[in-house]
Backbone as numpy.savetxt, mean C-alpha at the origin, in Angstrom:
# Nx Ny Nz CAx CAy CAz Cx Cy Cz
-24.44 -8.07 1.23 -23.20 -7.66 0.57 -23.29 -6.19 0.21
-21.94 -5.60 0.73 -21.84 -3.94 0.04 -21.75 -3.86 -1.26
-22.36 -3.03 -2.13 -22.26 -3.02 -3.22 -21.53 -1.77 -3.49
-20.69 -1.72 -4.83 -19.40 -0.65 -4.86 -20.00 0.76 -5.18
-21.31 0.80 -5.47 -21.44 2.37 -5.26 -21.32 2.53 -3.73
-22.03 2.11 -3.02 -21.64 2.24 -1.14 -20.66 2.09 -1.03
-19.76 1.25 -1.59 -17.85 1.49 -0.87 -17.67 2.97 -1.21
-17.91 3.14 -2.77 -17.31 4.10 -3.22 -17.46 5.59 -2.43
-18.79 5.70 -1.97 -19.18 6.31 -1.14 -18.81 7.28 -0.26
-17.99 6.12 0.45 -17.11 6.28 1.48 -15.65 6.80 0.89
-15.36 8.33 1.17 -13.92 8.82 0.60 -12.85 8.73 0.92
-12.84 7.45 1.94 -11.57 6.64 2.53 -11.20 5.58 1.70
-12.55 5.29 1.69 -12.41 3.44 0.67 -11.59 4.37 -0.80
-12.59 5.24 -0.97 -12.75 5.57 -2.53 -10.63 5.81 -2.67
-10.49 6.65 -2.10 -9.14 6.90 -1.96 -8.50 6.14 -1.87
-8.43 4.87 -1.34 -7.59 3.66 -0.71 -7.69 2.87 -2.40
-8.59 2.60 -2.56 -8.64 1.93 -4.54 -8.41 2.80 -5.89
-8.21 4.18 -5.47 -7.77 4.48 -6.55 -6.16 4.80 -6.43
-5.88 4.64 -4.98 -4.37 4.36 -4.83 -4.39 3.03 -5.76
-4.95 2.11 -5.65 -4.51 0.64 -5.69 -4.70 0.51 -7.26
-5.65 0.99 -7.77 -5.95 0.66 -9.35 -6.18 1.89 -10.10
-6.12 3.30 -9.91 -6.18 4.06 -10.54 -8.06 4.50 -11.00
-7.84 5.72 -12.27 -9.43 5.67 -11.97 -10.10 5.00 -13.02
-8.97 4.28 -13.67 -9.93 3.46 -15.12 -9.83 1.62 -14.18
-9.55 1.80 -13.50 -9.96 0.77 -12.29 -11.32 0.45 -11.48
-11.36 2.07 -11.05 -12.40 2.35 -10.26 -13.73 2.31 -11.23
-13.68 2.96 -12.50 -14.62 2.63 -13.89 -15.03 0.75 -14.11
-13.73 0.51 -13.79 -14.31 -0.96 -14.23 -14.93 -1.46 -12.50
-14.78 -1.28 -11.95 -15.47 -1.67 -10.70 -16.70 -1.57 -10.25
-16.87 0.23 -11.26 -18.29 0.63 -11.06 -18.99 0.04 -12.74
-18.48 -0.85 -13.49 -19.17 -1.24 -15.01 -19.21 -2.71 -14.44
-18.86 -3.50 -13.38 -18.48 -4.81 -13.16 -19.59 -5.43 -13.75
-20.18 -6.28 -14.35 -21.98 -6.73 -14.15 -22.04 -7.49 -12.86
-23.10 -7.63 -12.27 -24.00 -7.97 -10.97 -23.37 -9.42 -11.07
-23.39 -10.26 -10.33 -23.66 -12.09 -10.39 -22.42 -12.31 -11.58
-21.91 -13.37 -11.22 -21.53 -14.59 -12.17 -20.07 -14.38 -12.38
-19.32 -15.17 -13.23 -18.31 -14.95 -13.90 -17.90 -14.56 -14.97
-16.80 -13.78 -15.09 -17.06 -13.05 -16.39 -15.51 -13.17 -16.96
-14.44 -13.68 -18.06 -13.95 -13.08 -18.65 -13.00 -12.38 -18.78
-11.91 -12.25 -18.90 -11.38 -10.56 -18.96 -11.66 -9.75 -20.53
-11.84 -10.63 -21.72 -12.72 -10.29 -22.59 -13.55 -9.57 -22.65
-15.04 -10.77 -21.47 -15.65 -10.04 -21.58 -16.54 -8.86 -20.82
-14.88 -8.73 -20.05 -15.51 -7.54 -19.20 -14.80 -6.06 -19.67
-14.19 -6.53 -20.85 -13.54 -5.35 -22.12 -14.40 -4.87 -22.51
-15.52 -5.80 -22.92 -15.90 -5.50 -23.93 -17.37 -4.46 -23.13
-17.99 -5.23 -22.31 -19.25 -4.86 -21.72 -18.84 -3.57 -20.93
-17.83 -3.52 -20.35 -17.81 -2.59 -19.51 -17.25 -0.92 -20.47
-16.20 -1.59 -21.82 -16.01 -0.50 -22.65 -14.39 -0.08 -22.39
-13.76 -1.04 -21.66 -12.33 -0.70 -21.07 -11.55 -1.14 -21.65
-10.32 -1.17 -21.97 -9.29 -1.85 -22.42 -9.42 -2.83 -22.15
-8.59 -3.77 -22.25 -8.29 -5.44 -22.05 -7.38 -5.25 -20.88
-6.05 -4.30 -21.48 -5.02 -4.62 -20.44 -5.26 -3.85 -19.46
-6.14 -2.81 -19.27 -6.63 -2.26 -18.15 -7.39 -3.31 -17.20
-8.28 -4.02 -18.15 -8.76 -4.59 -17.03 -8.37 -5.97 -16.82
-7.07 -6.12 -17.06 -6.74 -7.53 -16.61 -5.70 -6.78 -15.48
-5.18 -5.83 -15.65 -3.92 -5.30 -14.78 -4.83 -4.95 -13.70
-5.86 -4.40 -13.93 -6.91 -4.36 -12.60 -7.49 -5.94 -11.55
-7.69 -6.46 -12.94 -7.92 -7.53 -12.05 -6.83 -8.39 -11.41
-5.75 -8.24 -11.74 -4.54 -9.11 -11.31 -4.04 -8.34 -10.17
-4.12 -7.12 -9.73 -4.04 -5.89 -8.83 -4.89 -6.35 -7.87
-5.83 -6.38 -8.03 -7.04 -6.89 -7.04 -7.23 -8.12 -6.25
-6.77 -9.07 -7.52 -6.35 -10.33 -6.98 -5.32 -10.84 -6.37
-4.07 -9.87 -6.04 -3.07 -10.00 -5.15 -3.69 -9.28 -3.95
-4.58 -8.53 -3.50 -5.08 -7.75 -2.41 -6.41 -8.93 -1.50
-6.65 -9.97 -2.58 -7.53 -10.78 -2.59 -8.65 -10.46 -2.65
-9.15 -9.35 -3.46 -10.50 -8.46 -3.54 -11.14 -9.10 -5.10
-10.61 -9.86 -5.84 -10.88 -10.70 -6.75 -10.20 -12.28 -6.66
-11.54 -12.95 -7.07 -10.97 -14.07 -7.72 -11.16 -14.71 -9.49
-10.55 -15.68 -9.33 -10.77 -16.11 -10.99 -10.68 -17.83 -10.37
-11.71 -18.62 -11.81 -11.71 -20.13 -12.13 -11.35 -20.19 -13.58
-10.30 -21.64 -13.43 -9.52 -21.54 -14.83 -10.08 -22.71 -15.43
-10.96 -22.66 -16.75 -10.93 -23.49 -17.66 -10.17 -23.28 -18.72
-9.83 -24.78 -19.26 -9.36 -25.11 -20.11 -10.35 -25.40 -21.56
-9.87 -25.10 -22.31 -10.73 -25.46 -23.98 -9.53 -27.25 -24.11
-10.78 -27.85 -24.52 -9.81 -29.22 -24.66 -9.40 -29.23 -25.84
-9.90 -28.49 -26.95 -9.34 -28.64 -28.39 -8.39 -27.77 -28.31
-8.44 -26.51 -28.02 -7.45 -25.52 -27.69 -5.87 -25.31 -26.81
-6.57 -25.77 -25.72 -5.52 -25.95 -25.30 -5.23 -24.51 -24.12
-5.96 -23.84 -25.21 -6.30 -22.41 -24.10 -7.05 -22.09 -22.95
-6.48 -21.30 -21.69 -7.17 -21.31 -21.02 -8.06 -20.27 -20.62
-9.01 -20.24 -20.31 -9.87 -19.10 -19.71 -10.06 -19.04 -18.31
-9.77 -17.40 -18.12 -9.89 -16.90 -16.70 -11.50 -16.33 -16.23
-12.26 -17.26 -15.66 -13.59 -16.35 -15.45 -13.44 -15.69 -13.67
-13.48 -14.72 -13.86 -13.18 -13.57 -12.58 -14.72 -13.08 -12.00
-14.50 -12.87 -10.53 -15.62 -12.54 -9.90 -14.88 -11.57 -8.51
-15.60 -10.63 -8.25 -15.29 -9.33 -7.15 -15.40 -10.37 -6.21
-14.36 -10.07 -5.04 -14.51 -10.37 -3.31 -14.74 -9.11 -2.45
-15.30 -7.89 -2.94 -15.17 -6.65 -2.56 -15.63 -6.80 -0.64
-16.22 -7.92 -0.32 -16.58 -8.14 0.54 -15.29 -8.32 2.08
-14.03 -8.61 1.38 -12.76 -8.54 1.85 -12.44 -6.81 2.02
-12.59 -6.21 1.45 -11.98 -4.43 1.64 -11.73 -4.73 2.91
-12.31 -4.47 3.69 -12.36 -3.99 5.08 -10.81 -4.87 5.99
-10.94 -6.43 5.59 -9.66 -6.99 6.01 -8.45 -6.60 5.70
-8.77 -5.94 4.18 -7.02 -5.99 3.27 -7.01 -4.74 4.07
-7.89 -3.87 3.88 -7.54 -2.24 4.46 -6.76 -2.34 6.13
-7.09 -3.08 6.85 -6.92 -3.78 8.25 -5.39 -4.11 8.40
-5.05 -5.20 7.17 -3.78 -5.64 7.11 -2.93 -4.70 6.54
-3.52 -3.70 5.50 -2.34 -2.75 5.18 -2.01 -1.79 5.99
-2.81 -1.20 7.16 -2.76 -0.34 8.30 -1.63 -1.19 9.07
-1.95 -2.71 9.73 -0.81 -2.90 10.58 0.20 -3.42 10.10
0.46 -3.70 8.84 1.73 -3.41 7.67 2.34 -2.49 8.36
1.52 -0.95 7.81 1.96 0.08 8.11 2.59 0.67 9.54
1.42 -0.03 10.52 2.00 0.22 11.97 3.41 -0.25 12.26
3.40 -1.87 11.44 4.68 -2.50 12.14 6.08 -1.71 11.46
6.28 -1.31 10.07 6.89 -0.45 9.68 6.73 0.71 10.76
6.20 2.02 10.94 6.02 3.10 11.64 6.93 2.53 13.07
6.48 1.42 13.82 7.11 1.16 15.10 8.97 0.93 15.06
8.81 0.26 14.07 10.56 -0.09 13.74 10.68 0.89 13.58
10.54 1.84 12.95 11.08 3.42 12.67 11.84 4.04 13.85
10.46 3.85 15.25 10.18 4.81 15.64 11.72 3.95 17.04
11.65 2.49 16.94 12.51 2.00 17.66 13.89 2.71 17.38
14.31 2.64 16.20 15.08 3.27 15.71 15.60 4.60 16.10
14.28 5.27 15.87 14.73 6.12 16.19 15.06 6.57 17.56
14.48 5.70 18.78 14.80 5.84 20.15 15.67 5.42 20.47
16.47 4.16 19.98 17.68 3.52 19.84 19.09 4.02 19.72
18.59 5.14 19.02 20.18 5.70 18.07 20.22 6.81 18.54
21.91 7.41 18.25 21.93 8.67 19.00 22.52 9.47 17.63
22.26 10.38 16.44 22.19 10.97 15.83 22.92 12.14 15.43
23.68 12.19 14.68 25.04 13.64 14.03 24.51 13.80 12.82
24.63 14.91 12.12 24.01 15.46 10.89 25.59 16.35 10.67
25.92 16.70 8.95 26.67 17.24 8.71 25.59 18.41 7.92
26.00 19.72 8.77 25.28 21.04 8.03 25.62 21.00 7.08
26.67 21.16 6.35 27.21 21.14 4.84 26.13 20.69 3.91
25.81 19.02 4.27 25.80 18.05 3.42 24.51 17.77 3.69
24.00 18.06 4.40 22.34 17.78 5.28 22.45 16.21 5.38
23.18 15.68 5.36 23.02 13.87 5.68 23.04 13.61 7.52
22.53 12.61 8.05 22.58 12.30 9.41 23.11 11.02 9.67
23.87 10.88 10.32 25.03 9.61 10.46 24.25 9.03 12.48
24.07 7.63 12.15 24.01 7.26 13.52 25.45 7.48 14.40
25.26 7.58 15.35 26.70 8.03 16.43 27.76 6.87 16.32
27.59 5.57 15.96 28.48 4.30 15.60 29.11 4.92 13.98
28.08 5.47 13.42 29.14 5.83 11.73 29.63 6.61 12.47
29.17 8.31 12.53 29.93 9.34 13.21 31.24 9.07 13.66
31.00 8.07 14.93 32.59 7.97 15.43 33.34 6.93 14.54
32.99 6.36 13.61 33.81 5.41 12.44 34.59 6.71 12.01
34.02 7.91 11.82 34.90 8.25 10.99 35.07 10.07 11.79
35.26 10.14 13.16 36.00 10.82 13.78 35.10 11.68 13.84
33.52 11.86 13.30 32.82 12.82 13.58 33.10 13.74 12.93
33.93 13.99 11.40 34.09 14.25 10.16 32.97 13.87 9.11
32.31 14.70 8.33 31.43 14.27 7.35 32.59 13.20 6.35
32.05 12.21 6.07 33.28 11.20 4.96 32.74 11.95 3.48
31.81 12.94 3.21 31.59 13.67 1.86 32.01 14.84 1.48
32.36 15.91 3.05 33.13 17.28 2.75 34.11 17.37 4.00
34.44 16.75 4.95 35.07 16.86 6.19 34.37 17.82 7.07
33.23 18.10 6.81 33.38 19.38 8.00 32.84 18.20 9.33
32.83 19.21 10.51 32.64 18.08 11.79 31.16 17.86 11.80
30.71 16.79 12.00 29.47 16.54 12.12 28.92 17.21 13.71
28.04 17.50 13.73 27.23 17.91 15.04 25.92 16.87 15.54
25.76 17.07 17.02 24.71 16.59 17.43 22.94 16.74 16.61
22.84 15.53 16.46 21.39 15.76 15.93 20.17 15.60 16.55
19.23 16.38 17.15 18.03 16.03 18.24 16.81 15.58 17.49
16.82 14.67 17.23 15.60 13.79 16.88 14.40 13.62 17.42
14.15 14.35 18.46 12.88 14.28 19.27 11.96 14.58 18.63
11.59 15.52 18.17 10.85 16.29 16.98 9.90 14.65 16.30
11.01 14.32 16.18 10.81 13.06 14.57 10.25 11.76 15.79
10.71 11.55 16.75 10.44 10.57 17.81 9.18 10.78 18.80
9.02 11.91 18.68 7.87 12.56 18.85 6.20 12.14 18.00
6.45 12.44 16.64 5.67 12.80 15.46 5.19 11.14 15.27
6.26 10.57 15.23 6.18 8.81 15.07 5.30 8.04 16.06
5.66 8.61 17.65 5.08 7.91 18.88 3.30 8.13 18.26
3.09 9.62 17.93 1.92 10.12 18.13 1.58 9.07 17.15
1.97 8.91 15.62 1.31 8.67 14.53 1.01 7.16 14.86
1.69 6.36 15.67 1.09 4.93 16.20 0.31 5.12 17.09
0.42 6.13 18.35 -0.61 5.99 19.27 -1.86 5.77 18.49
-2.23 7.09 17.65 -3.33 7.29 16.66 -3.88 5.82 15.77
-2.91 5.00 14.86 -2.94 3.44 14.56 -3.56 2.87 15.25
-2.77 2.50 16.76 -3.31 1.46 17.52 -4.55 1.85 18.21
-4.95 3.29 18.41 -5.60 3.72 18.88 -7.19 3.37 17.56
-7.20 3.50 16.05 -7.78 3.16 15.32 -8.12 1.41 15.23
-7.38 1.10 15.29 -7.21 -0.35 15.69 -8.14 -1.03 17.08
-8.49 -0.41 17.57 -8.82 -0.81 18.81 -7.35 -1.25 20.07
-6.50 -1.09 19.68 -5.52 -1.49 20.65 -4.49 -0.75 21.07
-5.12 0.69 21.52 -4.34 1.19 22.47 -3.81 0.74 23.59
C-alpha cells in the first residue's frame, strides 16, 4: 500500500486533492493515524483539526470513494457512530474516471463544435449557432447590428488536440 507521504509526493496527485479537499484536508490526510478505525471525533481531536473540517473532508472523500466508514449504533443511545478508514489505495481509479468524465465532456464540445456553423455579434461579443442566427435574420436580438460569420477552427482545433493528448494519456489513441 502507498502511503500519503508518497502520493503526496507526486505534484499531480498533490494538486488533484487539494483541488478536492483543500489544504486543511491534505493536513488531515497527512495526521490520519496508521491502521484501524477512527471516529470523526477522534480524528479532531488526535490529528488537532476541526470537527467540521474533518468530517466535510471525510464525506468529500467518501463520495470519490477514497474513504470509507462502519456505522455503530449505541443501544442505550440511540446514537450512531461513524468509524472511518482511508481507501487511498483507489486514487489512481477515481483520478482515471475523472479524466474520462472529462474526455467525454471535451468530445461533446468538440462535436459541437464541428457540427455547428457559427455568427458572433461584434457589438455584443455573443456567438449564435447559424439555426438562432437565421431565427432571427442574422440581426443580434440584443443591439440589431448584423451578426457575422464566426470561424471556430481555432477552438476545433485546440479541443481535437486536447483529446488527442487524453486518449493519448489513456492509452487509447
Amino acid at each position: 500500500m502507498v502511503s500519503v507521504t508518497e502520493l503526496l509526493n507526486d505534484p499531480a496527485i498533490e494538486a488533484y486533492l487539494l483541488r478536492m479537499i483543500g489544504e486543511e484536508g491534505i493536513e488531515l490526510l497527512k495526521r490520519f493515524p496508521d491502521g484501524g478505525e477512527h471516529s470523526d471525533e477522534e480524528l479532531a481531536e488526535k490529528t488537532e483539526i476541526n470537527l467540521n473540517t474533518v468530517r466535510h473532508t471525510l464525506y468529500t472523500l467518501y463520495e470519490k470513494r477514497l474513504a470509507e466508514y462502519r456505522r455503530l449504533k449505541n443501544t442505550e443511545t440511540g446514537w450512531l457512530t461513524y468509524l472511518w478508514h482511508l481507501r487511498l489505495d483507489r486514487l489512481h481509479e477515481v483520478i482515471e474516471e475523472d479524466i474520462r468524465d472529462v474526455l467525454e465532456h471535451l468530445d461533446a464540445r468538440l462535436n459541437y463544435e464541428e457540427k455547428n456553423d457559427f455568427y458572433i455579434c461584434k457589438n455584443c461579443g455573443v456567438i449564435y449557432t447559424f439555426t438562432d442566427a437565421a431565427n432571427w435574420n442574422f440581426e443580434c436580438p440584443n443591439c440589431e447590428e448584423m451578426l457575422e460569420h464566426f470561424d471556430n477552427e481555432l477552438i476545433a482545433t485546440a479541443l481535437r488536440r486536447r483529446v488527442d493528448k487524453i486518449k493519448e494519456s489513456l492509452g487509447s489513441a
